[in-house]
FINUKE-72333 format. One line per 8 residues: number of its first residue (from 0); their letters; for each residue x, y, z of C-alpha. Coordinates in Angstrom, 1 decimal. Each point is the difference from the previous one (the first is absolute). Last residue first. Example, Ala and Ser with C-alpha at 12.3 -4.5 7.8 and 13.67 -1.06 7.14 Angstrom:
BEGIN
1	SA	13.7,-1.1,7.1 | -1.4,-3.4,0.7
END
This chain:
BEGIN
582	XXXXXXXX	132.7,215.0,28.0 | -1.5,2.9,2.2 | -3.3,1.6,0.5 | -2.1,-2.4,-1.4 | -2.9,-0.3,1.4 | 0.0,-3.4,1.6 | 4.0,0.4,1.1 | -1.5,3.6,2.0
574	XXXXXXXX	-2.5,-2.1,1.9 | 2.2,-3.3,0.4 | 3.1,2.2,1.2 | -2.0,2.3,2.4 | -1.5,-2.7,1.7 | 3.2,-1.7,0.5 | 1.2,3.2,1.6 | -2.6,0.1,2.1
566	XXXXXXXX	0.1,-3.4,1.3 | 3.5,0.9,0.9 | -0.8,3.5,1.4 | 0.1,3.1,-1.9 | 2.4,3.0,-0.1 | 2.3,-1.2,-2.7 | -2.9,-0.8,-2.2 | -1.7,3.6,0.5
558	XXXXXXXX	3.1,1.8,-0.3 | 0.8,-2.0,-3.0 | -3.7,1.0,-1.0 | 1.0,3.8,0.8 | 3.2,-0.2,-2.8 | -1.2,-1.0,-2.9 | 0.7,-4.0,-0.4 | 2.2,-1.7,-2.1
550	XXXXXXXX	2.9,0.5,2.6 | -2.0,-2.7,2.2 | 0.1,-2.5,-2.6 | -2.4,-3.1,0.0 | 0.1,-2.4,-2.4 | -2.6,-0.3,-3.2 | 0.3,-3.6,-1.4 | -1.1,0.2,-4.0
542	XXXXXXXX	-2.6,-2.6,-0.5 | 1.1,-2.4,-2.9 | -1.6,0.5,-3.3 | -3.0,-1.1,-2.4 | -2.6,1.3,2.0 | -3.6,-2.4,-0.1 | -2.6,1.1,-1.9 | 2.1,-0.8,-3.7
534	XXXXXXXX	0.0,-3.5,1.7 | -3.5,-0.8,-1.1 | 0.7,-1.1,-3.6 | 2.4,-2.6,0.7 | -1.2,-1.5,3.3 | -3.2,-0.7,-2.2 | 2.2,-2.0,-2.6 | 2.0,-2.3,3.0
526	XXXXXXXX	-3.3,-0.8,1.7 | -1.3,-1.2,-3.5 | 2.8,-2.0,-0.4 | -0.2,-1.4,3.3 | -4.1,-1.1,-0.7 | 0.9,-0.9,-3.2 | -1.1,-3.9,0.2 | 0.0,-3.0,-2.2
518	XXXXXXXX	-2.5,-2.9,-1.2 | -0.2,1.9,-3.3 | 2.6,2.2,-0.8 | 0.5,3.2,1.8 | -1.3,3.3,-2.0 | 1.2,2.3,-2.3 | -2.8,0.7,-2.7 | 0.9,-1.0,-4.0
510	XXXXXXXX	-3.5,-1.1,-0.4 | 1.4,-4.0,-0.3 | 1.5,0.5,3.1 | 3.5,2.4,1.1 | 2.2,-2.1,2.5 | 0.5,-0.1,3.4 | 1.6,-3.4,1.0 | 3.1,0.7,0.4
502	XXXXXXXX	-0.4,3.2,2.1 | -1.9,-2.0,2.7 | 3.6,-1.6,0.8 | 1.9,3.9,-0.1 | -3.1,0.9,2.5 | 0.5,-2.8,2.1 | 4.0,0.0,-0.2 | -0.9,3.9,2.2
494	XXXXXXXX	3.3,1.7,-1.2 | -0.9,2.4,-3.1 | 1.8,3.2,0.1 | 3.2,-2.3,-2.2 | -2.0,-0.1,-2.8 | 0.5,3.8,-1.1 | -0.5,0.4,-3.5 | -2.1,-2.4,-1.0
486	XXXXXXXX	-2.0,-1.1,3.1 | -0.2,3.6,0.8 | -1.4,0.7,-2.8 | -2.7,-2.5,0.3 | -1.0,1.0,3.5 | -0.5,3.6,-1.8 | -2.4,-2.1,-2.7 | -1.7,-1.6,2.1
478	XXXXXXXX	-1.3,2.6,2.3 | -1.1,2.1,-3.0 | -1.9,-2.9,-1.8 | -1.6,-0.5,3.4 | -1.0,4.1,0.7 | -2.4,0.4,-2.8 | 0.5,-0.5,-3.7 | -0.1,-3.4,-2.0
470	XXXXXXXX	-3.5,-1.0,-2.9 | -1.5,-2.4,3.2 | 0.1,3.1,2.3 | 2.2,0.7,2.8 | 0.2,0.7,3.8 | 1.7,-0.6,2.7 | -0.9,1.8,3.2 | 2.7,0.9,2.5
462	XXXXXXXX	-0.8,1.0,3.6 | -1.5,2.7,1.5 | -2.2,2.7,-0.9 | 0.0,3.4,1.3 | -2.9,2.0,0.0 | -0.2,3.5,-1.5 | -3.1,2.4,1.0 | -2.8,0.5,-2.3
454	XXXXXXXX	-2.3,-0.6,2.5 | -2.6,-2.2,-1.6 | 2.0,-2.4,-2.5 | 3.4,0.5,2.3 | 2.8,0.9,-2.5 | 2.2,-2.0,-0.7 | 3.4,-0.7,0.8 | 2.0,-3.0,-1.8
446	XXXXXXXX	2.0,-3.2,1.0 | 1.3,1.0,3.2 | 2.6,-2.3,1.3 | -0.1,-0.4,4.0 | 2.7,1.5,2.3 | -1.3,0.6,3.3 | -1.9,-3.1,1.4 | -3.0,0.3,2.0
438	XXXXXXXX	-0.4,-3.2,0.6 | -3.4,0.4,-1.7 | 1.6,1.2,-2.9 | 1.9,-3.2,-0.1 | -3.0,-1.9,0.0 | -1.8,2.1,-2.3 | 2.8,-0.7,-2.8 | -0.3,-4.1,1.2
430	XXXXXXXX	-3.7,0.0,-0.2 | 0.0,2.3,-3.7 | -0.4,-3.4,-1.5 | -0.2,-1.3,-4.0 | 1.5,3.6,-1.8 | 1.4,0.8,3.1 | 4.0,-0.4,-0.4 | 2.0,1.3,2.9
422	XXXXXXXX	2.2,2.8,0.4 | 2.5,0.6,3.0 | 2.2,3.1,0.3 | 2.8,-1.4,2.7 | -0.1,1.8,2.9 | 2.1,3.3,0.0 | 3.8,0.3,-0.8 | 0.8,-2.7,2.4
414	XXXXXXXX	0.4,-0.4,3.5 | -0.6,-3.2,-0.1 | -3.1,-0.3,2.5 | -0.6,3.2,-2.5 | -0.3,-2.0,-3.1 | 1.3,-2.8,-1.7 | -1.1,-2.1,3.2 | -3.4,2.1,-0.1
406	XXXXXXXX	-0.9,-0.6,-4.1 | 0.9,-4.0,1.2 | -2.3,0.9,3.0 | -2.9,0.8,-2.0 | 0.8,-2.9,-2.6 | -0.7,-2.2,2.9 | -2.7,1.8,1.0 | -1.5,-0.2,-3.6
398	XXXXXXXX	0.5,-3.4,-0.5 | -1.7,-1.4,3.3 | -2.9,2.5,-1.3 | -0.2,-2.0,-3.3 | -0.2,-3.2,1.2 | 3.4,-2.1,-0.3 | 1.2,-1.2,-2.9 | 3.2,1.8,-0.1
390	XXXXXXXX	3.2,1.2,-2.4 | 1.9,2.7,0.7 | 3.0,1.5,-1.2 | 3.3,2.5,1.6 | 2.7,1.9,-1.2 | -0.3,0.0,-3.7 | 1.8,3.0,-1.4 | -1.5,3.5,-1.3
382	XXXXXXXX	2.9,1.7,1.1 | -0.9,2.7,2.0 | -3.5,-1.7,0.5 | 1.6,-2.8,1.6 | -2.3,-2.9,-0.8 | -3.0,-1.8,1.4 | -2.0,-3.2,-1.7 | -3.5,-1.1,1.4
374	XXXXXXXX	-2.5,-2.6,-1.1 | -3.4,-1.1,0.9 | 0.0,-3.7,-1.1 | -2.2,-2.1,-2.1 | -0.6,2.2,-2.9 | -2.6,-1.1,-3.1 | -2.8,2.9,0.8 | 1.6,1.5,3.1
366	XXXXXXXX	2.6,0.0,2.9 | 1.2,3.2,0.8 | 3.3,1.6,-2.0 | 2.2,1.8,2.0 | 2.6,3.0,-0.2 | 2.4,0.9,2.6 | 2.6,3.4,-0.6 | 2.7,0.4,2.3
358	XXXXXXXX	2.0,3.3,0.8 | 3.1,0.2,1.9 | 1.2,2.3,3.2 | 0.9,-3.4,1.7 | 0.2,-3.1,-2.3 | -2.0,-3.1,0.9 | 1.2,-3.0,-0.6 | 0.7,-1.3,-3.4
350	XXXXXXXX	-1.3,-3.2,-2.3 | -3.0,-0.9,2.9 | -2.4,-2.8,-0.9 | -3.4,0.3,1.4 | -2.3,-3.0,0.1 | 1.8,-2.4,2.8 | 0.9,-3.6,-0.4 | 3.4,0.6,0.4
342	XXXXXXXX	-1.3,2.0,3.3 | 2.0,2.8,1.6 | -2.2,2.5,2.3 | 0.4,3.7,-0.9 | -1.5,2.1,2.6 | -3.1,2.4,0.3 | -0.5,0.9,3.9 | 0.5,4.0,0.0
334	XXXXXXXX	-2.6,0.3,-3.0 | -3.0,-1.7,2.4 | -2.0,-0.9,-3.0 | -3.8,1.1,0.4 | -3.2,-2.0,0.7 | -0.5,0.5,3.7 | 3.7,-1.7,0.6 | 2.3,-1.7,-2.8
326	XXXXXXXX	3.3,-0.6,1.3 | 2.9,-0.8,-3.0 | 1.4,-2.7,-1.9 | 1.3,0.7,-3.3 | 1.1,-2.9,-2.3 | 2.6,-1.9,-1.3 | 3.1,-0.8,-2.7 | 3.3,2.0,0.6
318	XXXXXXXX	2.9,0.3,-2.1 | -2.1,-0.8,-3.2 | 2.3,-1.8,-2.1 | 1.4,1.7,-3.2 | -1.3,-0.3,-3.5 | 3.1,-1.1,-2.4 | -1.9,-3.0,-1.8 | -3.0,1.9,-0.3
310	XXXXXXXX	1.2,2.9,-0.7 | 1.9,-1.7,-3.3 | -3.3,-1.5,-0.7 | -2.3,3.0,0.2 | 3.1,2.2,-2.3 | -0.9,-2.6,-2.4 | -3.5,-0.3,-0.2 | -0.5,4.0,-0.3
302	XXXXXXXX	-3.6,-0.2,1.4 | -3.3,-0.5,-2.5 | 1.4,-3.5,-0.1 | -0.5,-1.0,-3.7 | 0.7,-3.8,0.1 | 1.7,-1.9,2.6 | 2.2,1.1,3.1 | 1.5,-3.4,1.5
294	XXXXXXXX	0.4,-0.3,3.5 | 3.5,-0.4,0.7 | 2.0,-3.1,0.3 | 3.8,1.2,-0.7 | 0.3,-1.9,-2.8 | -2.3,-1.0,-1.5 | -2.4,3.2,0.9 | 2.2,2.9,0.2
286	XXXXXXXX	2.3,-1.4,-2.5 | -2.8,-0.7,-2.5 | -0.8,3.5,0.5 | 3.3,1.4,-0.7 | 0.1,-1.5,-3.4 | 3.7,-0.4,-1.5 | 2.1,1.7,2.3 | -1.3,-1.3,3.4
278	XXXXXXXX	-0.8,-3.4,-1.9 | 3.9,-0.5,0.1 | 0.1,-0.1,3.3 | -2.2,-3.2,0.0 | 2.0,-1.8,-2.8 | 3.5,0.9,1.4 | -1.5,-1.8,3.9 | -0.9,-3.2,-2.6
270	XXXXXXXX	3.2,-0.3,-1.5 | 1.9,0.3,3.2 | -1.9,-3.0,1.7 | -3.1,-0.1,1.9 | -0.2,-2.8,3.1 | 0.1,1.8,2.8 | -2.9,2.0,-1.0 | -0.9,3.2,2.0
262	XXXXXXXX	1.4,2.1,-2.3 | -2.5,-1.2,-2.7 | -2.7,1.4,1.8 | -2.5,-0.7,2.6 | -3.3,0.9,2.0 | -1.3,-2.5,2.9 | -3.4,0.6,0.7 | -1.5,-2.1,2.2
254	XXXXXXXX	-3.6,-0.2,1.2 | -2.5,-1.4,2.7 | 2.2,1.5,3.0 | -2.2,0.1,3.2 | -0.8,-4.0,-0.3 | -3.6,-0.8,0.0 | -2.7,-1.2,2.8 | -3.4,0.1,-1.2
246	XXXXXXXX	-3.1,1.8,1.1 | -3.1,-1.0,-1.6 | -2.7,0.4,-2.5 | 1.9,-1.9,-2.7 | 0.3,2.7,-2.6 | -0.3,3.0,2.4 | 3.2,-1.4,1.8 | 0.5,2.1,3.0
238	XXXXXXXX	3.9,0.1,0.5 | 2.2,-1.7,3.5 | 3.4,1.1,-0.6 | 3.3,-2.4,-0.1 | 3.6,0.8,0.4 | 2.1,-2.8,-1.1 | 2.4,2.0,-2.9 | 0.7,2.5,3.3
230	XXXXXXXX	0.5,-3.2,2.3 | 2.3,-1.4,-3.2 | 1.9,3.7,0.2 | 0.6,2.1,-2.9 | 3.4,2.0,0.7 | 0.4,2.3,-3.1 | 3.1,2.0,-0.9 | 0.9,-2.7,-2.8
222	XXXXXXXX	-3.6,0.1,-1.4 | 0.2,3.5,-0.6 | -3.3,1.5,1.3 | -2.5,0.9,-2.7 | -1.2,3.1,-0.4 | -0.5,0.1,-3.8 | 3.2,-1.7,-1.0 | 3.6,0.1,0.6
214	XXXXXXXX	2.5,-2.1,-1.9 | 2.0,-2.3,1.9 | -3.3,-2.5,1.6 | -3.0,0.5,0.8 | -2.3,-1.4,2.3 | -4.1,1.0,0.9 | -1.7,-1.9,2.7 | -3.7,1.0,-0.7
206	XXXXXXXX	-3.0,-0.1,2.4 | -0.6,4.2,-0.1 | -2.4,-0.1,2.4 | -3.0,2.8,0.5 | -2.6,-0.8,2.9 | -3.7,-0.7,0.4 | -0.8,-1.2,3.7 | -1.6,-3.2,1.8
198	XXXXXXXX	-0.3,0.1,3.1 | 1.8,-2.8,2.3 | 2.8,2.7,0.8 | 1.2,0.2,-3.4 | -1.7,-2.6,-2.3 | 0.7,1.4,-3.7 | -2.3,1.0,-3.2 | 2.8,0.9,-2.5
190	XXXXXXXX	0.4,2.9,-2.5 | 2.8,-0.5,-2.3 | 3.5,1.7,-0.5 | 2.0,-1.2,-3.1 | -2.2,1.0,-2.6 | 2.6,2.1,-1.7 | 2.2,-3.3,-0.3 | -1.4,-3.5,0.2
182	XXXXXXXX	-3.5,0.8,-1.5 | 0.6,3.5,-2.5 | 3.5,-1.4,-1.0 | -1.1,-3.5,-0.6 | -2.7,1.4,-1.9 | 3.0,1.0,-2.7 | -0.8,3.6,-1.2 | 3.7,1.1,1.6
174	XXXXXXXX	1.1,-2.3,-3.5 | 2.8,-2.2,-0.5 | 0.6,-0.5,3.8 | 1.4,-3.5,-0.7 | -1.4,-3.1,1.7 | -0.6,-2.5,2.3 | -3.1,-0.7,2.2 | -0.2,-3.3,2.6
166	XXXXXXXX	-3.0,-0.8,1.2 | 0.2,-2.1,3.3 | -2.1,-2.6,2.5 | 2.3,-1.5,1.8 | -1.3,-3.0,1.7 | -3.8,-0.6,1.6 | -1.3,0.0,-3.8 | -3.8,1.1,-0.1
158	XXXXXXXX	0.4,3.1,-2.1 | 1.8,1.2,-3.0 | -2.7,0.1,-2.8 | -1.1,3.2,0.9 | 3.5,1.4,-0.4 | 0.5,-1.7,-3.9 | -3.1,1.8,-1.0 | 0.7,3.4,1.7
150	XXXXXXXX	3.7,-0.6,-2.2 | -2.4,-0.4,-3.5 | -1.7,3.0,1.1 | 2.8,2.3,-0.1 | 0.8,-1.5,-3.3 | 3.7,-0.7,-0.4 | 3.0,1.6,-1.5 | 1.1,1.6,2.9
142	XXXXXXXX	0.4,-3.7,1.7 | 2.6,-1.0,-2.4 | 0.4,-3.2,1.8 | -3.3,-0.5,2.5 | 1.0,-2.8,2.3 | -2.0,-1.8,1.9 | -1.3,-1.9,3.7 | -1.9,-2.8,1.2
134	XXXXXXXX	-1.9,-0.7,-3.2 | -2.8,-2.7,0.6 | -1.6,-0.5,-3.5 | 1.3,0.9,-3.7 | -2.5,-1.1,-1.8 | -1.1,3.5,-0.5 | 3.6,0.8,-1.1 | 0.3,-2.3,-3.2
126	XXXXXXXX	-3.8,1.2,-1.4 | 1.4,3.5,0.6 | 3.1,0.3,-2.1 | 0.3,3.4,0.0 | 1.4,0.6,3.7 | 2.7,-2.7,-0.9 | 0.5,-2.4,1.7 | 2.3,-2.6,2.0
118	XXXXXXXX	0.4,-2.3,2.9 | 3.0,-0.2,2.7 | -1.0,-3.1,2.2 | 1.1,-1.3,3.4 | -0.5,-4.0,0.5 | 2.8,-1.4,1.8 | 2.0,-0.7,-3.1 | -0.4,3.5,-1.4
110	XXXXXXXX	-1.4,1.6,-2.9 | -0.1,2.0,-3.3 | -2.5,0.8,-2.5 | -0.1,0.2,-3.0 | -2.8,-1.8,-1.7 | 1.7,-1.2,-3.4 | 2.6,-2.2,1.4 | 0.0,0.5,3.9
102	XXXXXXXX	4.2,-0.5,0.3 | 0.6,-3.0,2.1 | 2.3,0.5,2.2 | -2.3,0.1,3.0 | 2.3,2.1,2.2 | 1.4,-0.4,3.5 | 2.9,1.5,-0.7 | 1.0,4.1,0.0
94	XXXXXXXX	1.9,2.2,-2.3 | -0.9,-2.0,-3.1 | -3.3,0.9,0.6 | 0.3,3.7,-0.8 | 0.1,-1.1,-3.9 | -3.8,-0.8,0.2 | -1.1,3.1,1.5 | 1.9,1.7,-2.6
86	XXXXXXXX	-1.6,-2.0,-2.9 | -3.3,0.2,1.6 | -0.1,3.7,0.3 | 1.6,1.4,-3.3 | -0.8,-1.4,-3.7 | -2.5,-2.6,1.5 | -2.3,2.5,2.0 | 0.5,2.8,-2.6
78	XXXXXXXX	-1.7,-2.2,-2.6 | -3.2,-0.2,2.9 | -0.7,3.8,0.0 | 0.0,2.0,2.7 | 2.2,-1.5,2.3 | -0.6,-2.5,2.4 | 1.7,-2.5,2.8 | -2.4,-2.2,2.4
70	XXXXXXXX	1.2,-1.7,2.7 | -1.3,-3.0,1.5 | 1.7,-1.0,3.5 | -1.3,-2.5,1.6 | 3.2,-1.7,0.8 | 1.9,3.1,0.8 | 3.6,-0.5,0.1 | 1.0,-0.2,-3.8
62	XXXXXXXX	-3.3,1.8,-1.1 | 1.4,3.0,2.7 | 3.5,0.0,-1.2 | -0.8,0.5,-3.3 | -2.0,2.5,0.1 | 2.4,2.0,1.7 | 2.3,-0.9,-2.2 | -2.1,1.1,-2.8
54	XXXXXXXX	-0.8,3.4,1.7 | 3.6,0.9,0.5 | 0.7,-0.7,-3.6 | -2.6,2.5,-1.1 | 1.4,2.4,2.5 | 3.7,-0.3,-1.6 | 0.2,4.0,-0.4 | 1.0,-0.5,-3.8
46	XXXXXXXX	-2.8,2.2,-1.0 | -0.5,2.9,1.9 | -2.8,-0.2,3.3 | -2.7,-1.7,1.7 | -0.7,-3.3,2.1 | -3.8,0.2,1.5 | -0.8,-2.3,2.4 | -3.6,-0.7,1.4
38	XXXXXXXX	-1.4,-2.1,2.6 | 2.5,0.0,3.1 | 2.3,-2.2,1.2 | 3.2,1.9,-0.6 | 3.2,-2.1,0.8 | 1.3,-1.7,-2.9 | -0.8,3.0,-2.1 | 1.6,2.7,2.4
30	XXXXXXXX	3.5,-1.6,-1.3 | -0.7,1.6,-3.1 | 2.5,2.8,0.0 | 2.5,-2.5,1.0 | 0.2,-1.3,-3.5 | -0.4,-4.4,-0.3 | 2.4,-2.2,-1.5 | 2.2,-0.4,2.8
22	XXXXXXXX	-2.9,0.2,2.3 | -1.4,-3.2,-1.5 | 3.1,-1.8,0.1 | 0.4,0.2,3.6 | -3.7,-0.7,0.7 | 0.5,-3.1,-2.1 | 3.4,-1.0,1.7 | -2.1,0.3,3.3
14	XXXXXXXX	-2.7,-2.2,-1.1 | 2.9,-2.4,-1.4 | 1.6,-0.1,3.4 | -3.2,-0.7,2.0 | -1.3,-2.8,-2.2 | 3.6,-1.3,0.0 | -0.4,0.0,3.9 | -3.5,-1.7,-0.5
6	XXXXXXX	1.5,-2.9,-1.6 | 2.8,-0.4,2.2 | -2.1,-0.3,3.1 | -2.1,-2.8,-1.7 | 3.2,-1.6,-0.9 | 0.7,0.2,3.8 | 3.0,1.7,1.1
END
């Protein structure tokens, strides 16, 4: 063997003894990171997870390979840099070589031998981070506690590097106000301008690859159950950029969200697993957000914060997620073609299937002043229990038909009690309301009857109004407060996580009024409140199944039945069934 040959067989054994010793130090929940190429990277969860350290490895690895690599790590203010991020960055490098070992007195920083830098800031100290220049990628410690517009900042400087181009996010979930919440998490889906077919065409994506890992969390798939393949990680779409005037070529995925918790660290002794369980006795929401990594409820919620967080953590999986299909010919729903199709992208999460001889109730709440989505959320009007939710962007027709055929599916294609009794919010749009009229469907909430200006005569009015004036009263206050008592005293109705997530961040404002928070929605809780009030038109119990009993009958009708044909006798059944002669 020639010494040149030696040489590069040591390089090859000590690269492998550094990949060994990296994934002994490393959790498997965050084997994703050395794999995911996209843009953004959100690691979430209870303290002690380990996701901090997962980030600095990663970190490091990339400045130790990556020549030009320049990345930046921040935090909100520039004392927390040197008491936290750069001290842990630095100790990481004992784990690898290739190091300059000389310690960046003063300017903290930390950097290879071929060239790769690990620079720091603080998001306060401007005058340092505008002569920061040429940042392939950073890290955002603490990223909750950060200006929104601080991160926007750091994004727009992220361009021109033909590497990996990443922002890394970690933090706690102290607070459910967090705009990291709002942008990674109820934001998820986005509309896109796609090439399908050589036209170009709006869609909806959802572009996130969310992880998690023991505990469960929103509806997140357990990372231990989950295949992710590196074709699936390379899929790429072809997006309209309105910035640059031009289509460009991006990976599907652009984010990761990997959430976490102290059970998923190797590395946590005893002591450490005492002091988490111990929060459970000494302040219950410190355990549900160190601990077990849930949102944080903060402030004067105008729900009962606790019994939100408990649901939240124990809120079951939809067993179906969708949509309806169904044949639509000279403007009307062909009933007899509605079906379910299964999408985990779809709009419609189903909690039960359809019960036969039950009773559903289906409230909605249009999209209006400050609501993005038109909203649905159905429950079993026996028990007054979440069976089903909706949550769409589509037009407002689109949303009525497919609310039409949830009613349906609940209904009489079912076999249920009736069809569901639907009622939809009109204060901003009647559209939806007339659209379902116009399908003629059978089971619509009436708000009020009135009598016709000029005739006298009563008309029916459909759907629900809100109403209110700026001193209380009127139908909102009314709404709010039934869905409140049932938050209190029943928690366990509520299933839709979306509605028990908007819950956290509906809070009374400076006038005392319930409303979401600023930069938030209500369009589920809303939906929720209006189901409330209009179930009293919908019956409360099961349908009583009459059978047929010849020996119930006076004598000449058995004569009759006896003596007629098959058909007949069928006939005879349904008429006499209908009017009740026997039960």
């Amino acid at each position: 063997m020639t010494l040149k040959e030696k040489q590069e067989l040591l390089q090859l054994l000590e690269a492998k003894e550094q990949i060994r010793l990296a994934n002994e130090r490393k959790n498997t929940i965050y084997e994703m990171l050395d794999r995911f190429k996209g843009r953004y990277v959100v690691l979430m969860g209870g303290s002690g997870s380990g996701k901090s350290y997962a980030v600095a490895d990663k970190i490091i690895d990339r400045a130790r390979i990556e020549p030009k690599a320049r990345i930046l790590g921040v935090r909100a203010e520039r004392t927390q840099v040197s008491e936290s991020q750069y001290p842990l960055l630095w100790s990481r490098t004992q784990f690898t070589t290739g190091w300059n070992t000389n310690k960046a007195k003063g300017s903290e920083k930390v950097y290879s031998k071929k060239g790769g830098e690990i620079l720091f800031s603080g998001l306060d100290d401007v005058t340092k981070l505008k002569s920061i220049f040429d940042i392939t990628s950073v890290w955002v410690e603490e990223a909750d506690q950060v200006q929104e517009t601080d991160i926007a900042e750091l994004d727009r400087r992220l361009r021109g590097y033909t590497g990996l181009m990443q922002i890394y996010f970690t933090l706690n979930p102290v607070s459910s106000l967090s705009y990291i919440k709002r942008k990674f998490f109820d934001d998820r889906k986005k509309e896109y301008t796609i090439k399908e077919d050589g036209a170009a065409v709006k869609k909806i994506f959802d572009r996130t690859i969310t992880l998690r890992g023991v505990r469960p969390f929103e509806d997140f798939p357990c990372y231990k159950d989950t295949i992710v393949s590196d074709d699936m990680l390379s899929r790429t779409l072809d997006v309209w950029s309105e910035e640059k005037k031009q289509w460009t070529t991006e990976l599907y995925y652009n984010t990761l969200i990997i959430h976490s918790t102290y059970l998923d660290n190797k590395f946590i002794d005893d002591d450490y697993y005492k002091v988490m369980e111990r929060l459970k006795i000494d302040d219950i929401d410190e355990y549900n957000i160190y601990a077990l990594g849930l949102w944080g409820i903060m402030g004067g919620t105008y729900f009962d914060k606790g019994n939100v967080s408990r649901r939240i953590q124990d809120a079951p999986i939809p067993i179906k997620t969708g949509y309806f299909d169904y044949a639509y010919e000279s403007h009307e729903i062909l009933d007899d073609t509605i079906k379910w199709v299964d999408d985990t992208d779809g709009y419609i999460k189903l909690f039960e299937l359809p019960k036969k001889n039950y009773p559903y109730v289906l409230g909605g709440d249009t999209a209006g002043e400050g609501s993005d989505y038109n909203t649905g959320c159905l429950t079993d009007n026996t028990t007054g229990i979440d069976v089903a939710s909706v949550k769409i962007n589509y037009d407002e027709d689109l949303y009525a038909r497919q609310m039409y055929c949830l009613g349906k599916y609940y209904g009489e294609l079912s076999e249920c009690r009736n069809n569901a009794l639907i009622g939809l919010e009109v204060n901003f749009s009647t559209h939806p309301t007339k659209e379902l009229e116009r399908l003629r469907y059978n089971n619509l909430y009436v708000r009020e009857q009135a009598p016709d200006a000029f005739t006298g005569v009563l008309t029916k009015k459909f759907g629900f109004r809100t109403t209110g004036t700026a001193g209380g009263g009127g139908t909102r206050p009314t709404i709010l407060g039934m869905l409140r008592t049932i938050v209190r005293e029943e928690p366990h109705k509520i299933k839709d996580i979306d509605t028990l997530n908007e819950m956290t961040t509906f809070v009374k404002n400076e006038k005392g009024k319930p409303c979401a928070a600023n930069g938030y929605h209500d369009d589920m809780i809303m939906a929720r409140a209006i189901n409330c009030y209009i179930s009293d038109q919908q019956v409360r119990t099961v349908k009583h199944i009459q059978r047929f009993s010849l020996a119930k009958l006076p004598k000449d009708l058995q004569e009759d039945y006896l003596g007629a044909t098959k058909d007949g006798k069928a006939y005879l059944k349904s008429k006499w069934t209908k009017i009740g002669l026997f039960d």
